[in-house]
LOMI-894435 format. One line per 5 residues: number of its first residue (from 1); their letters; for each residue x, y, z of C-alpha. Coordinates in steps of 0.2 Angstrom, whole numbers, plus 2048, in hexadecimal, padded with zeros to 3 digits. Example, Ala and Ser with C-alpha at 12.3 -4.5 7.8 and 13.67 -1.06 7.14 Angstrom:
LOMI-894435
1) AS) 83E 7EA 827; 844 7FB 824
//
This chain:
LOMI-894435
1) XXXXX) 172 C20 4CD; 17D C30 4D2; 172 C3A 4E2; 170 C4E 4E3; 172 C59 4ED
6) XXXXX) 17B C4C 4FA; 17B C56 50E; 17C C54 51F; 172 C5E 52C; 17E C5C 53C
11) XXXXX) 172 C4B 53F; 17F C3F 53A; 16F C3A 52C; 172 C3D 518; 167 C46 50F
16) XXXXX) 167 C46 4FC; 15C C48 4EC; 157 C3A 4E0; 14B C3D 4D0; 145 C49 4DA
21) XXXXX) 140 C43 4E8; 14A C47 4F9; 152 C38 505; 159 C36 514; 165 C29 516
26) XXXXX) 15F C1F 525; 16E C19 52E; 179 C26 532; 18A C28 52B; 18E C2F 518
31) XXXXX) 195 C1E 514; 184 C16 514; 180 C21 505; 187 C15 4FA; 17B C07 4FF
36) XXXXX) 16B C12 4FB; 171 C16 4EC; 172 C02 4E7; 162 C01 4EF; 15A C0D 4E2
41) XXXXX) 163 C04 4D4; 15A BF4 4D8; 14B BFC 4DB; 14C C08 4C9; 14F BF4 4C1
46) XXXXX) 13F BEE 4C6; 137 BFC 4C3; 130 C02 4D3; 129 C16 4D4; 134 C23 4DC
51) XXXXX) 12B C27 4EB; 128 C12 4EF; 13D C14 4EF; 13C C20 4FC; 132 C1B 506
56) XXXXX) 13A C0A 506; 14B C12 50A; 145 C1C 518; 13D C10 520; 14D C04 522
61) XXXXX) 14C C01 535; 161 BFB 536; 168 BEF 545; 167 BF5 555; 17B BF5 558
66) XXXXX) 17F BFE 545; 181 C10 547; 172 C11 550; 16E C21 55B; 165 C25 568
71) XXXXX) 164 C33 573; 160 C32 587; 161 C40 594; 168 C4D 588; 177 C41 581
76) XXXXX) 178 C39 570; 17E C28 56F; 181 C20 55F; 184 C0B 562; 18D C04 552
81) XXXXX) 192 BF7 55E; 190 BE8 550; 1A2 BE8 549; 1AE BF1 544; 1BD BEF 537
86) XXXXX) 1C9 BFF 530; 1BC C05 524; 1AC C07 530; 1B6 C0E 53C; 1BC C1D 533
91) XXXXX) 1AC C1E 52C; 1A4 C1E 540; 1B0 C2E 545; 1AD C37 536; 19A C35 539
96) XXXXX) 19A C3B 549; 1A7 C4B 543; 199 C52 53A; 18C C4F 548; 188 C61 54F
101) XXXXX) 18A C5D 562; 18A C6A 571; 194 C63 57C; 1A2 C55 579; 1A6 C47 56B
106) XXXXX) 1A9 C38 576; 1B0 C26 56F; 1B1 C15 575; 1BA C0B 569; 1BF BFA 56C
111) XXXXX) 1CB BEE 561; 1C7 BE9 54C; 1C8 BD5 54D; 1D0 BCA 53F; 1D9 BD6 537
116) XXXXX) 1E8 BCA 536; 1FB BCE 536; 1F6 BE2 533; 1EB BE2 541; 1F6 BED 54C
121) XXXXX) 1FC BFB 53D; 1E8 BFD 53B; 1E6 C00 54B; 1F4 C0E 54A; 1ED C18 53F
126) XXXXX) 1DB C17 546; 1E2 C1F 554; 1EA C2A 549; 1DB C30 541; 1D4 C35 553
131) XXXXX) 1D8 C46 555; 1D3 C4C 543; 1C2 C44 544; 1BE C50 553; 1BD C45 563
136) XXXXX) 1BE C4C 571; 1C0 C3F 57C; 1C5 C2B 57A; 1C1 C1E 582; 1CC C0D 57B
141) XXXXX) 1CB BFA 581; 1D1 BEB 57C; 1E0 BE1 577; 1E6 BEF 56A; 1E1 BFE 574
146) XXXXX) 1F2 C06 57B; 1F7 C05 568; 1EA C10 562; 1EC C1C 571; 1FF C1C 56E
151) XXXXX) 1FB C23 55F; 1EE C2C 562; 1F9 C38 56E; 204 C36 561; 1FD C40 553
156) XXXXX) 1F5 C4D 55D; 1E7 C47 56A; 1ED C4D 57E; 1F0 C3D 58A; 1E1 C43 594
161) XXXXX) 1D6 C3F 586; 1DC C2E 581; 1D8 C21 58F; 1DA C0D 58F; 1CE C03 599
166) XXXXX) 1CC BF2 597; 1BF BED 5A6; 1AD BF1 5A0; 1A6 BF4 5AF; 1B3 C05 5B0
171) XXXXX) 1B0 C09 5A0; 19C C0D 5A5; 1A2 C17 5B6; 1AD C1F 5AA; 1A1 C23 59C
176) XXXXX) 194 C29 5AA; 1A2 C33 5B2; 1A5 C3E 5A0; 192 C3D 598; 188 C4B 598
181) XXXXX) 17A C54 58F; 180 C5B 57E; 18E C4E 57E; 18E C40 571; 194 C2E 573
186) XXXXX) 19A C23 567; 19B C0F 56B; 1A5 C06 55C; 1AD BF4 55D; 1AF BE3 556
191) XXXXX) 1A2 BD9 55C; 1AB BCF 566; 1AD BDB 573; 19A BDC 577; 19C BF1 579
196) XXXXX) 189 BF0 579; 188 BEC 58A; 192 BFB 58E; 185 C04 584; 177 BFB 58F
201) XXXXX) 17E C00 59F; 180 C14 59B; 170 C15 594; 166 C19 5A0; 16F C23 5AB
206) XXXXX) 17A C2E 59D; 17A C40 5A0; 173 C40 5B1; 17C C47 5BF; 18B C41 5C2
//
């Protein structure tokens, strides 16, 4: 099962051609291509008709805390709050690279969990991978945060834009201090560290006056 014609539209959704039909990828992200693709292998097995593939595909509804956006008061947030390990996080900040966005990209990121004894050098060259992946300005909590910022400064990314905060209640008067209409905000984290609640508390008053 190889796709067509495989694009973005500056969504952060994958569109892409199968016997020709065209699909849209229903989680955002390019890495969730792989998973339709298996999808449609299944389906081809027991036989089911192209456009009973699609519509199945397209009508995935995913977990409210994996990659799922939403948009309120002009900005863009995008909860993939769930987990979070090496792989899904470069996968996160290369998603919202390719979002079109009028204002700023903005990210909370909080610590990968049960890494084991290479927890910390992960952690490094997630911050690493900051400042190519178009960020604009990063929010970091968490035990391993002041490594990730260290290297995030490092490899390219101004102090200004690289902020530890550990207390949740300052990240929300934070995040409400920088959010405005046209920005996007990515929340991204093991799960332990229940960022969803951060995304409960900004929701409704993101990109309001401030």
């Amino acid at each position: 099962v190889r796709p067509e014609a495989v694009h973005a539209n500056g969504s952060g959704f994958t569109h892409f051609r199968y016997l020709d039909k065209e699909l849209r990828v229903p989680i955002m992200g390019r890495h969730h291509l792989p998973n339709c693709l298996a999808t449609i292998a299944v389906a081809r097995v027991f036989g089911l008709p192209a456009e009973q593939i699609k519509e199945g595909i397209e009508s995935f509804q995913p977990d409210g805390l994996r990659m799922a956006g939403d948009r309120v008061n002009g900005v863009t947030i995008i909860n993939d709050a769930y987990n979070a390990n090496p792989t899904s996080m470069a996968a996160a900040l290369e998603t919202i690279a390719d979002i079109t966005v009028s204002g700023k990209r903005v990210a909370l990121l909080g610590d990968m969990l049960e890494l084991g004894e290479d927890a910390e050098l992960y952690h490094m060259e997630l911050g690493s991978k900051l400042s190519s992946n178009r960020c604009d300005h990063v929010i970091l909590t968490g035990e391993f945060a002041e490594l990730v910022r260290r290297a995030a400064v490092k490899t390219g990314m101004s102090e200004a834009a690289v902020e530890v905060i550990g207390n949740r209640n300052d990240i929300v008067r934070r995040l409400l201090e920088l959010l405005h209409p046209g920005d996007l905000l990515l929340v991204k984290a093991s799960r332990a560290l229940q960022l969803e609640k951060v995304v409960e508390a900004v929701r409704p008053q993101a990109g309001r006056e401030n």
